[in-house]
C-alpha positions in Angstrom: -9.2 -4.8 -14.1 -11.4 -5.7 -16.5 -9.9 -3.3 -19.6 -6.8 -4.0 -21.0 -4.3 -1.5 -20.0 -0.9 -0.7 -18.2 0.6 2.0 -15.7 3.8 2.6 -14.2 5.2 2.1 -10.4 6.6 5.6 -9.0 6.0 6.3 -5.6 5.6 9.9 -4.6 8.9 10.2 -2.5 10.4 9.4 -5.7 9.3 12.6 -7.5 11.9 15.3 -8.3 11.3 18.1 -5.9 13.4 21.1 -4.4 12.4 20.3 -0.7 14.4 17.5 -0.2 11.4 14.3 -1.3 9.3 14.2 -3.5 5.8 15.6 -2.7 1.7 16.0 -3.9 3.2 19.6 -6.0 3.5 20.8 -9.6 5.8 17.3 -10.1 3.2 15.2 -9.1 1.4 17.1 -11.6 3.6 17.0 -14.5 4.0 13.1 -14.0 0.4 12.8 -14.2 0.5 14.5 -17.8 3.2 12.6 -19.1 1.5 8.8 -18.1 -1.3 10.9 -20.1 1.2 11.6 -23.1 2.1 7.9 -23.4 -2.0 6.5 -22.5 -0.9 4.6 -19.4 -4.3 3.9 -17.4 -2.5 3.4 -14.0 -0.4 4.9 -11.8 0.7 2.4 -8.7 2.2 4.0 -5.9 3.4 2.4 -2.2 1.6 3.1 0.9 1.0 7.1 2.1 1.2 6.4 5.5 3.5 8.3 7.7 6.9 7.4 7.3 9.6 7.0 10.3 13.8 7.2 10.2 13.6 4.9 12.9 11.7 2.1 10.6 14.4 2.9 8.1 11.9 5.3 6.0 9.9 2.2 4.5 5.9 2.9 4.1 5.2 -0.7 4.7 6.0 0.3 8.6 4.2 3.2 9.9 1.9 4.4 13.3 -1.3 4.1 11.5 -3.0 2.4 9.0 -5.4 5.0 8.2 -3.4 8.4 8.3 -1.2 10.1 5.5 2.3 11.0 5.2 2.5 15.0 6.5 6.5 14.9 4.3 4.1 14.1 0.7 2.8 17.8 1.8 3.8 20.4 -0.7 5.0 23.6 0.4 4.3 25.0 -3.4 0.6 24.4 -2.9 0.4 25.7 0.9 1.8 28.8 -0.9 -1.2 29.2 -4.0 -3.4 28.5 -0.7 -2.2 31.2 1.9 -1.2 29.1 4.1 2.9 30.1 3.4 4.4 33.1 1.7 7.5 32.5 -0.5 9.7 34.2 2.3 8.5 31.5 4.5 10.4 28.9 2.6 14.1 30.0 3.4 16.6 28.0 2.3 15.4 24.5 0.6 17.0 21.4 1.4 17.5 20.2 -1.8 19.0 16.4 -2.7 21.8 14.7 -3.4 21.0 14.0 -7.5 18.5 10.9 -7.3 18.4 10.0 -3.7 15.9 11.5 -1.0 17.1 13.3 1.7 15.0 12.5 4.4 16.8 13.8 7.6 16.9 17.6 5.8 13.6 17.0 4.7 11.7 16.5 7.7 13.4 19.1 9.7 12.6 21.9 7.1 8.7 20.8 6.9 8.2 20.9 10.1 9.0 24.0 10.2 6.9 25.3 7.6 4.5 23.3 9.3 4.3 25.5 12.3 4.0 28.3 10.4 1.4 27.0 8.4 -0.5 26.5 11.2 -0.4 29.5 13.2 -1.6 31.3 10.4 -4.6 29.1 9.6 -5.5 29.1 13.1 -5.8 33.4 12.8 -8.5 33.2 10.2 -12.0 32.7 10.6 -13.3 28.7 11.2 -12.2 26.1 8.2 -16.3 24.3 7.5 -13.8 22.5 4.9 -11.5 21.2 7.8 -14.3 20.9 10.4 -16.0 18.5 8.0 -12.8 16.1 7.3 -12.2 15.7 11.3 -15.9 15.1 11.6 -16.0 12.1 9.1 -12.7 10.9 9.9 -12.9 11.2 13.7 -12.8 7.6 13.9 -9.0 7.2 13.2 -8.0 11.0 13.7 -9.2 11.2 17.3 -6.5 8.4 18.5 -3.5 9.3 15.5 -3.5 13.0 16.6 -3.6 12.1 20.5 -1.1 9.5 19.6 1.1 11.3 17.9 1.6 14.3 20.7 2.0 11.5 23.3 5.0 9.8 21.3 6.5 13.6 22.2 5.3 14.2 25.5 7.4 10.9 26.3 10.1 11.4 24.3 9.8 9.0 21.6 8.5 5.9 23.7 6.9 3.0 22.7 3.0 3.1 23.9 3.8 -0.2 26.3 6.2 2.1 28.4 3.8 5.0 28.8 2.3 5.2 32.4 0.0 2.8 32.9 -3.4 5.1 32.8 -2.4 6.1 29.3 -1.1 2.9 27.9 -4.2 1.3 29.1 -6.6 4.1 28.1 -8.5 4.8 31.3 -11.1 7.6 30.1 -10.3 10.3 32.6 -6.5 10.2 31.8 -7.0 10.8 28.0 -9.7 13.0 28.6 -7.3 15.5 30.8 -5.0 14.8 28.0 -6.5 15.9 24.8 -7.6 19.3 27.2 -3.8 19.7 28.3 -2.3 18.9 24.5 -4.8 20.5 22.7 -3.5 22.4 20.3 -1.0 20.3 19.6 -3.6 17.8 19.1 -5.3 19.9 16.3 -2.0 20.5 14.5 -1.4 16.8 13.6 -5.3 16.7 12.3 -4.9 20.3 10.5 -1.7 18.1 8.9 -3.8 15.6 8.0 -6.7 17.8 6.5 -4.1 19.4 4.3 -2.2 15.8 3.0 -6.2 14.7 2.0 -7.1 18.1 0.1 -4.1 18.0 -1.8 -4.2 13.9 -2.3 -7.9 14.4 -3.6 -6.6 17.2 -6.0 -3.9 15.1 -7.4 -6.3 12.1 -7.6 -9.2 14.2 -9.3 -6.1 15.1 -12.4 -5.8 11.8 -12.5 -8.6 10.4 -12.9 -10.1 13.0 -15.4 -7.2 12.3 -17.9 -8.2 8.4 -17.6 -5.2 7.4 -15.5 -6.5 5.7 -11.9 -4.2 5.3 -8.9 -3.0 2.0 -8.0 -2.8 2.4 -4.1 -0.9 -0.5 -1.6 -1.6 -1.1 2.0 0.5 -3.5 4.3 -1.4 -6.3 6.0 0.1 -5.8 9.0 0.5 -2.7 11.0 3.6 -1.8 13.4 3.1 -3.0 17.3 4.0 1.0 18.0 0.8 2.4 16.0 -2.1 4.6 17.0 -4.1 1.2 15.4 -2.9 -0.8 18.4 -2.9 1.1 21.0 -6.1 2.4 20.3 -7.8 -1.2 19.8 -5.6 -3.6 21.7 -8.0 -6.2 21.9 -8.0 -6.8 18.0 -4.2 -8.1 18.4 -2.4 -10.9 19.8 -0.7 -8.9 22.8 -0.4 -9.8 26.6 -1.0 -8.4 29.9 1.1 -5.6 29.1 0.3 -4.5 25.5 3.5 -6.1 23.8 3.3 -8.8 21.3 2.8 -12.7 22.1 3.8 -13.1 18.6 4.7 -11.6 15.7 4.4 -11.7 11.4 6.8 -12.9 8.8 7.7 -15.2 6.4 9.6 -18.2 5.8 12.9 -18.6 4.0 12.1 -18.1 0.5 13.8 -16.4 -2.7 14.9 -12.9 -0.4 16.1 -14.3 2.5 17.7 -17.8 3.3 16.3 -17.1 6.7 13.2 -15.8 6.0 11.8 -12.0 6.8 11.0 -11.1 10.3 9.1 -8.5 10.3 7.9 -8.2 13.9 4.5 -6.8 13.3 1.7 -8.4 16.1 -0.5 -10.6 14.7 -4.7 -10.4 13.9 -6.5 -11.8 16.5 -9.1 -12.9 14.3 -11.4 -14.4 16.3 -12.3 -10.9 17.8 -11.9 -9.6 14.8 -14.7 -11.8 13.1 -17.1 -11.2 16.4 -17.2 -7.4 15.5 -17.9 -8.2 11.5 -14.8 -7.3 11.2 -15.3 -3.7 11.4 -11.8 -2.7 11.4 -11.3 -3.7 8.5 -13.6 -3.1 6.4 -13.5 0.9 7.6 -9.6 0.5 6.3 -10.7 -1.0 3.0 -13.4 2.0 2.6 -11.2 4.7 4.0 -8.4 3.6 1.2 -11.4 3.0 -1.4 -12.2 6.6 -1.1 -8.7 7.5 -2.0 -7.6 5.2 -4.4 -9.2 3.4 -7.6 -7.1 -0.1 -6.7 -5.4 -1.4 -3.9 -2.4 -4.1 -4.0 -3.0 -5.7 -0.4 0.8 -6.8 0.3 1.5 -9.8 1.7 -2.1 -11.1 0.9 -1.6 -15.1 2.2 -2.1 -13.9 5.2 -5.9 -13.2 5.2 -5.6 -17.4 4.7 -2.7 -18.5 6.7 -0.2 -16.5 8.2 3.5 -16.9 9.7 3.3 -16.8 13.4 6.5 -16.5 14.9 7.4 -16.4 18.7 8.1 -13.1 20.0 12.3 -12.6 20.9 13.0 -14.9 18.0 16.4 -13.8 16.2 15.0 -14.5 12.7 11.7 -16.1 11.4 12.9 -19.6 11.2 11.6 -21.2 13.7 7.7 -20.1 12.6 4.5 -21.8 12.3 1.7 -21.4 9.8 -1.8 -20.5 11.3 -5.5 -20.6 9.3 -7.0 -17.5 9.3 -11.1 -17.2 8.2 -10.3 -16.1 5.1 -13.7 -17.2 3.2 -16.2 -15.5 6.1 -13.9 -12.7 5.8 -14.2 -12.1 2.4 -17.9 -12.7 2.6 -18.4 -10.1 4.7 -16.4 -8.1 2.7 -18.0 -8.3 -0.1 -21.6 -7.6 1.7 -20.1 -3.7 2.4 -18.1 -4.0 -1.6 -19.8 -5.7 -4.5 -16.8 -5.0 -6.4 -13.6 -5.5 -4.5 -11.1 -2.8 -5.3 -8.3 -5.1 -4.5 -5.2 -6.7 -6.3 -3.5 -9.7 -3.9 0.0 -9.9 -3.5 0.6 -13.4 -4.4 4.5 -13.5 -4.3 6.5 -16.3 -2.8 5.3 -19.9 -1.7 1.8 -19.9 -2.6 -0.2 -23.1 -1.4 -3.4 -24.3 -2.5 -6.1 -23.0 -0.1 -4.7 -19.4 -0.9 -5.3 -19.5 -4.8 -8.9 -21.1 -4.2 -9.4 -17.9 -2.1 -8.5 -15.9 -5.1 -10.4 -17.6 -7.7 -13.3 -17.9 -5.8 -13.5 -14.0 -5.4 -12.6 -13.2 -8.6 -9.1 -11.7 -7.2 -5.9 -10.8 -9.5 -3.1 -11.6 -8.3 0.7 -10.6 -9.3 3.2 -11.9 -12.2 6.7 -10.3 -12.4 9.2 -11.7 -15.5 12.5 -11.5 -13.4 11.0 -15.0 -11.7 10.2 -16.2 -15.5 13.2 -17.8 -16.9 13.9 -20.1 -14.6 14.8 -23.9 -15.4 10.9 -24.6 -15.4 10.8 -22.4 -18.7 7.9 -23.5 -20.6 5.5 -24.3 -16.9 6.9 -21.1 -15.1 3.8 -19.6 -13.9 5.7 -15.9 -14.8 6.1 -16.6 -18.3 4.7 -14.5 -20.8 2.4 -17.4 -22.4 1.4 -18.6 -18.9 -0.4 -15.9 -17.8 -4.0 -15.7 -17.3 -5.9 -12.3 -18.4 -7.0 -11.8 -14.6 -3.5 -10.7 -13.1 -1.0 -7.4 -13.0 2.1 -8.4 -14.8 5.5 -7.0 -13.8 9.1 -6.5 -15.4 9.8 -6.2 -11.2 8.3 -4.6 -8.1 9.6 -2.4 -5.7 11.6 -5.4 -3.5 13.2 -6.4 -6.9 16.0 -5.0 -8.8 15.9 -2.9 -11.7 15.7 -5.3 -15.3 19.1 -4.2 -16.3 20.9 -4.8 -12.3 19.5 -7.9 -12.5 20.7 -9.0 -15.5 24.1 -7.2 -14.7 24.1 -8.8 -10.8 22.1 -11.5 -10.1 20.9 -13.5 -13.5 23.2 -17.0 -13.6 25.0 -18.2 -17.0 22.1 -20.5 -17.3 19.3 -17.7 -16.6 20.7 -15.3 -19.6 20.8 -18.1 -22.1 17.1 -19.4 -21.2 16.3 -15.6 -21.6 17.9 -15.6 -25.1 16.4 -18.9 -26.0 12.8 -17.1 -25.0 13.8 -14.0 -27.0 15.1 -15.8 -30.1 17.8 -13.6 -29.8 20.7 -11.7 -27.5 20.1 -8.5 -26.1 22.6 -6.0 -24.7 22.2 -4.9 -21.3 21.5 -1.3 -22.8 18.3 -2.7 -24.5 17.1 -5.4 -22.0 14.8 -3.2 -20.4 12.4 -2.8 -23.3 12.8 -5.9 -24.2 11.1 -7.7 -20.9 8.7 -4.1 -21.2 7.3 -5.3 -25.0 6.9 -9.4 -23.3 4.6 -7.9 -20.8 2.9 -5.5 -22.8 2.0 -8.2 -25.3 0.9 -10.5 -22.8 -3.2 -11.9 -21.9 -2.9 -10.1 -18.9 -5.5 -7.3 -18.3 -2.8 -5.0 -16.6 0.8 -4.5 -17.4 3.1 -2.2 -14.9 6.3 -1.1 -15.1 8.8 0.5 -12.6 9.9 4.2 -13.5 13.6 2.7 -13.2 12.5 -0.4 -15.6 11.4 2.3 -17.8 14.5 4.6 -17.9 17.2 1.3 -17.8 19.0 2.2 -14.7 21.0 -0.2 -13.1 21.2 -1.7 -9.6 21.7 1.7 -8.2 18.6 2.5 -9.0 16.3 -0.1 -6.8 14.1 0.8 -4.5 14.4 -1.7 -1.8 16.2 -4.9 -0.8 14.4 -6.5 1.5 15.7 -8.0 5.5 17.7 -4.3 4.8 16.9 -1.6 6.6 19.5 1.0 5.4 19.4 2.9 2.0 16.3 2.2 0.9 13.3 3.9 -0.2 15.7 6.9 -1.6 15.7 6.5 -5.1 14.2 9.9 -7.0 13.3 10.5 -10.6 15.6 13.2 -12.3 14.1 16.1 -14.1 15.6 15.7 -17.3 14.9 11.8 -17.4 11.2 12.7 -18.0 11.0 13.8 -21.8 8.9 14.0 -24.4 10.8 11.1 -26.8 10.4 8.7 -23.8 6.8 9.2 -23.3 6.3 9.1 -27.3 8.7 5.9 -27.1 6.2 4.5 -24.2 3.1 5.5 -26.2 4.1 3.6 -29.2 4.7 0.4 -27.5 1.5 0.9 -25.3 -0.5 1.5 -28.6 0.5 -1.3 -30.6 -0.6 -3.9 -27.6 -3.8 -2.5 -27.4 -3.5 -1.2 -24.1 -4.1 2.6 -25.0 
C-alpha cells in the first residue's frame, strides 16, 4: 500500500473457461499476462472458499473459513499432472455466453474428481500431499470430516445430526473418520490440489509484479466446519443454533437493512484464548494472498446483533467488540498487517480511530461521489487521502455505465457533469470515472473487469438482500485484447501508477 499503483476486480468464477466456471487453468493464466501488458500491480479477487447452490453461489457464505473452492480446480492442469487423461473429460459443460453455469458445473467436476482420485491413490505415497495435510491439519481434520458428514445425513444442518456427533464426543468421531475414511481423504486430496494450483497461479503473479488482492468475510455461516468444530467461540445455545445473528442496518442497499443470519463472535472467549482463531485465519490467508479486504470490517468494533427468528434486521442492536486489544494482539503475530478494511456504509467515530490508529486503508468508490455534498463527499476525487483503495464500484455495485443508465437521478448526472466540466455519453462514462480515480492521492486505484469493458447493468456481479442470479457474470474471450490492455497501460502510465 505504500506504492502508488492500481489492479483490477475479477474473481476467478468470472474467467472464460470450457467447464462451465471459471477456474485456476491456462485463463487464469492469460489474465495474469494481460494485467502484466497494461502494468496493473493488483489483482483483487472475492473469497476462495467453497461455494454452495443452496447459499445462492455467493463466496461471502461458505462451510469454512479456511478451505478452498474444489469448482476453481482445473481439469486442464490435473491433465499436464496425470491425474486425468483427455478421454476422461467427456463432454464439457460449457456456458451460456457470459454467465456461469454452476448446476452443470459441479456435476461434471465431481466426476472428474472421482477419477482423479482413484488414480492418485494407485501410485506410490504423495510426501507433497502428506506435508500440506500435516501443516494444515488444524482446519483440514474438521472440513474433510465435515464435509462427508453433511452426506452421510443427507444434507443436514450440523444441529440436527445425532447428538454424539453434533456435540463431538471423541469416541463417536473417532469411529467415524475410521468408517468414512476414504471419503475423508478425498475432500483433503481436493484440497491439496486447489492449494498447488492456487500457489502456482500466485507464484505467476507475483514474479511479473502483479500481487493478489484476497477478501475474507467477517462472519462465517452457522452451518460451517468453523462452528461446529469450535462451538464455544460463537454465540449459540444449548443446542448449537444461534442466539443471535449478524447484519446491518437500513442503509443505501436495503431500506430494511441486510440480514445476513451469520452467529455472532463471542468475543470474550475469543480474547481468553489470544484470539487464536483468528489470527491462524489471518496467517493461513497471509500465506496465500499479498492483501486482504476484511468485508464488513465495523464489526471488529461494533457489530449488528440481531435476534434470532427476526424477519429482517430492523429491529437490531449495536454491540462493542475489543477491537483495540484485538488488534494489539494482532499485530504482536504481524508487524505489518496485510489488511485493507471495508469501510462502506454508516461509519461512526470509534471505527475510523481504529483505522487510523493502525495505520489501516480503508475503501472509496466514485458511484457514492456525486452526491448533493459535492465538494465535502468523502468519495470525491479531491477528498481522498493517499492511504485508501479507490473504486469506480465493487462487486455489490453496479457497473459505471448501469448506473448511470438505471439508478443515477437528474440531479446526480448534472453534479457529475459539473465535476467533469463537461457531458459524457454513456458509451464513454466508464473511462471517464476510470481517469478520476487513476489521477487521484490514493495509493491504490481498482477497477472492476465490467467497469473496464463498459458493460451495462447486465453485467453486475451482485445485488445485495438477493439471492438469485448472482455471482454469474463471466469475462468473454474476445473482450480481452491487446488494444484494451494498450488502452489500460496508457492511462495507468500517465498517473504514475506503472
Amino acid at each position: 500500500m505504500l506504492r502508488r499503483g492500481s489492479g483490477i476486480l475479477l474473481h476467478i468464477t468470472s474467467l472464460p473457461s470450457r467447464y462451465g466456471i471459471g477456474d485456476m487453468g491456462p485463463w487464469s493464466y492469460r489474465f495474469a499476462d494481460f494485467l502484466g501488458e497494461a502494468k496493473q500491480s493488483l489483482w483483487q479477487i472475492l473469497p476462495l472458499n467453497p461455494t454452495e447452490p443452496a447459499y445462492g453461489n455467493s463466496p461471502y457464505q461458505s462451510e469454512s473459513a479456511f478451505a478452498g473452492n474444489p469448482l476453481l480446480i482445473s481439469p486442464e492442469l490435473m491433465v499436464r499432472d496425470g491425474l486425468l487423461e483427455e478421454t476422461d473429460l467427456g463432454t464439457l459443460p460449457g456456458s451460456p455466453k457470459g454467465r456461469v453455469n454452476y448446476d452443470d458445473a459441479v456435476a461434471y467436476k465431481e466426476k472428474l474428481f472421482d477419477v482423479a482420485y482413484e488414480r492418485f491413490i494407485q501410485t506410490s505415497p504423495n510426501h507433497e500431499c502428506e506435508k500440506f495435510c500435516t501443516e494444515n491439519a488444524f482446519w483440514l481434520d474438521d472440513f474433510a470430516l465435515f464435509k462427508v458428514l453433511k452426506i452421510r445425513f443427507s444434507g443436514k444442518v450440523w444441529t440436527e445430526w445425532p447428538q454424539e456427533i453434533r456435540d463431538r464426543q471423541p469416541e463417536a468421531l473417532q469411529a467415524l473418520r475410521k468408517e468414512l475414511h476414504k471419503g475423508i481423504e478425498r475432500e483433503k486430496f481436493l484440497q491439496f490440489l486447489f492449494f498447488r494450483q492456487w500457489i502456482s497461479l500466485k507464484d505467476y503473479c507475483n514474479q511479473r509484479g502483479i500481487q493478489i488482492f484476497g477478501d475474507i468475510p467477517i462472519y462465517v455461516i452457522h452451518d460451517s466446519a468453523d462452528v461446529w468444530a469450535n462451538p464455544e467461540l460463537f454465540d449459540l445455545d444449548d443446542t448449537g443454533n444461534p442466539s443471535a445473528v449478524a447484519g446491518v442496518p437500513p442503509d443505501y442497499f436495503s431500506e430494511t437493512g441486510q440480514l445476513w443470519g451469520n452467529p455472532l463472535y463471542r468475543w470474550d472467549r475469543l480474547r481468553e484464548t489470544g484470539y487464536t482463531w483468528w489470527i491462524k485465519r489471518i496467517a493461513h490467508n497471509a500465506k496465500y494472498l499479498d492483501l486482504v479486504r476484511v468485508d464488513h470490517f465495523r464489526g471488529f468494533v461494533g457489530y449488528w446483533e440481531v435476534p434470532a427468528g427476526e424477519a429482517n434486521a430492523i429491529n437490531g442492536s449495536w454491540v462493542e467488540a475489543p477491537a483495540e486489544d484485538f488488534f494489539n494482539t494482532l499485530l504482536k503475530r504481524f508487524p505489518r498487517l496485510p489488511i485493507i478494511a471495508e469501510d462502506l456504509g454508516v461509519i461512526t467515530p470509534d471505527v475510523r480511530e481504529i483505522m487510523h490508529r493502525f495505520d489501516l486503508p480503508g475503501m472509496k468508490v466514485l458511484l457514492f461521489a456525486f452526491g448533493d455534498d459535492l465538494a465535502t463527499n468523502p468519495y470525491i476525487p479531491h477528498n481522498l487521502p493517499k492511504n485508501c483503495v479507490i473504486y469506480t464500484g465493487t462487486h455489490d455495485n453496479n457497473t459505471v455505465r448501469g448506473w448511470l443508465e438505471r439508478e443515477a437521478t437528474p440531479e446526480t448526472k448534472e453534479r457529475l457533469v459539473q465535476y467533469l466540466g463537461r457531458e459524457v455519453s454513456v458509451e464513454r462514462i466508464h473511462w471517464e470515472l476510470i481517469r478520476l480515480a487513476m489521477m487521484s492521492v490514493a495509493n491504490m486505484a481498482i477497477f472492476p473487469m465490467q467497469d473496464i469493458l463498459g458493460l451495462g447493468e447486465d453485467a453486475r456481479m451482485n445485488r445485495p438482500a438477493t439471492s438469485q442470479g448472482n455471482w454469474e457474470w463471466q469475462l468473454v474471450p474476445e473482450q480481452l485484447t491487446p488494444t484494451l490492455a494498450a488502452k489500460l497501460l496508457e492511462i495507468t502510465e500517465v498517473y504514475g501508477r506503472a
